[in-house]
Every structure is written in structure tokens, then in C-alpha cells.
N, C-alpha and C positions, 0 to 999 in steps of 0.2 A: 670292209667287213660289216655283217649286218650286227644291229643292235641286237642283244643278248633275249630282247622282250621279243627278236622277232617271231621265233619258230614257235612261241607262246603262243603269239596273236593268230596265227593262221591255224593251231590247233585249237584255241577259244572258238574261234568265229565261223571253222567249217564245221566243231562240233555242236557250239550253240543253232545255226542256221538244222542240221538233222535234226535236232532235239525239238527245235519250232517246227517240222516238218510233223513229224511224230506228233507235236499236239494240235496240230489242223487237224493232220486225219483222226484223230481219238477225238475231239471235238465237232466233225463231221459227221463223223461214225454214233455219235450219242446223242447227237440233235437231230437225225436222220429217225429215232426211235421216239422222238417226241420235243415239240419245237411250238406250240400252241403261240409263241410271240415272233416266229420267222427269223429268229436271231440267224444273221448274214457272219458267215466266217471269211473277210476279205483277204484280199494282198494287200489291205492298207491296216489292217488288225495288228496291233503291235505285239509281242514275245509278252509282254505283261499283262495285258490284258488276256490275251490266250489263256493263259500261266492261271491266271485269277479263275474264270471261267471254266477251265478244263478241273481246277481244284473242286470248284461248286459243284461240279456235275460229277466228280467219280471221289472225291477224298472218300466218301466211305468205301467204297469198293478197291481201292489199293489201299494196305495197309501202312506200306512203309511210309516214311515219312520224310519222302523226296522233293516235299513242297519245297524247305528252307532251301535244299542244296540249287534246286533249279532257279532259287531267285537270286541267289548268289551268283550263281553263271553267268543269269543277265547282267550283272551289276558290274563283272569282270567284264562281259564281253560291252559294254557301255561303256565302261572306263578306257576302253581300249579304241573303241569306234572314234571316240571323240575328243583323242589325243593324240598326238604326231608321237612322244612319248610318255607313257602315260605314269607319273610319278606313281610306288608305292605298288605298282602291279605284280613285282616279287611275292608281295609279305602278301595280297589279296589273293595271287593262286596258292602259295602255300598255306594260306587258313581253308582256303576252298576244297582243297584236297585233303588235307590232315580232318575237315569235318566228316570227308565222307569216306577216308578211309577207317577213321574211327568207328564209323554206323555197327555199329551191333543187332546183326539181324542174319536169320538163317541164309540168306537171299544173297548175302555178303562175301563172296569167297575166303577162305580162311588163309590160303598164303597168294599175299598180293602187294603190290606196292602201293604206294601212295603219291604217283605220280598223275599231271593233269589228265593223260590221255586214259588211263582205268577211272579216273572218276569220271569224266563225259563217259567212257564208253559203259559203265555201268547201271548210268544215269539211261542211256539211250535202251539200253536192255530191258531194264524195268519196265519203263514207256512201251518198249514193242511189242513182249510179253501181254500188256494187258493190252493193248490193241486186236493183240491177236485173240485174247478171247473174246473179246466184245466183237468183230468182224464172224465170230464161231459159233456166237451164243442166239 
């Protein structure tokens, strides 16, 4: 029988891996409109650094305030990478998920759970949404 954290960890880490996908190209797509230092978006560019960068470049332009929850994801999905079992990762998705099902914002569906997989996938929403108008505009 698998560990209880397993079916966690493969929804963490296939969700975090899209979510990093989503801020290459929003960070592709914004330094494409103006790059005057050639900053390089590698495969060796890590989820936080992304995460940092993509913040500098659009925080004003999304409103919501998706910063905290996506660096919490990392933090899950890091606790998780670089532990066979990773102590305390119960109590770290349930705060991660009670914060964003809490969010109070128009954007926020009104009957939803607060389970891991609606917080990644509405985390991944927001991110697409504004990609697609920056890919529009």
C-alpha cells in the first residue's frame, strides 16, 4: 500500500511542474516586448527564481495576489522533492489550500472546495488567463 502523502506528491509536482510551465512562457512572452539586458529564460532557471522575475515584471498588471500562494507550492513541492517521506506535509498542504480557498476575490469561485487539486488548478487559471491576454495584446 502506498504512503498516504503519495497521491499528494504526484498531484504537487505535476501541478507545480504546469504552473512553472505557465511562467516561462509569461516570462518569455514579456521579455519578448522588451529585454534591453538579454535576460535568458533557461532549463536550468529554477521555479523561484521564475516566480521572483515573472512577479517584477507583471505584479502590477495581475491583481490578485497569487505571489504568496505560488511560493508556498514551491515550498510544498521542495519538501516533497527532497524527502523519501517528507515529515509535516499534511499540515503544509492543508495551510496551502485553506489560504487559497480562503482568497476573497471576485476571480474566486463561490462554491468550491478546498481541496489541493482546485487550488493548483486555480492557481494555473489565473496564470493562463493573463498569458492569454499578454500573447493578445
Amino acid at each position: 500500500m502506498l504512503a498516504p502523502w503519495v497521491d499528494s506528491a504526484l498531484i504537487v509536482l505535476k501541478g507545480h511542474l504546469l504552473i512553472e510551465e505557465l511562467l516561462t512562457d509569461l516570462l518569455k512572452e514579456k521579455l519578448a516586448l522588451g529585454n534591453p539586458l538579454e535576460i535568458k529564460i533557461g532549463q536550468n532557471t529554477m521555479f523561484a527564481q521564475k516566480l521572483n522575475l515573472c512577479w517584477a515584471l507583471v505584479q502590477k498588471d495581475i491583481k490578485l495576489e497569487i505571489w504568496p500562494f505560488l511560493k508556498e507550492l514551491n515550498a510544498i513541492r521542495n519538501k516533497m522533492a527532497h524527502a523519501v517521506e517528507p515529515k509535516g506535509i499534511d499540515e503544509k498542504i492543508e495551510a496551502f489550500t485553506e489560504m487559497v480557498s480562503s482568497y476573497d476575490h471576485y476571480m474566486m469561485p463561490k462554491s468550491r472546495g478546498s481541496d489541493l487539486e482546485f487550488s493548483i488548478a486555480w492557481l494555473h487559471i489565473v496564470l493562463s488567463q493573463y498569458l492569454h491576454h499578454v500573447k493578445n495584446s
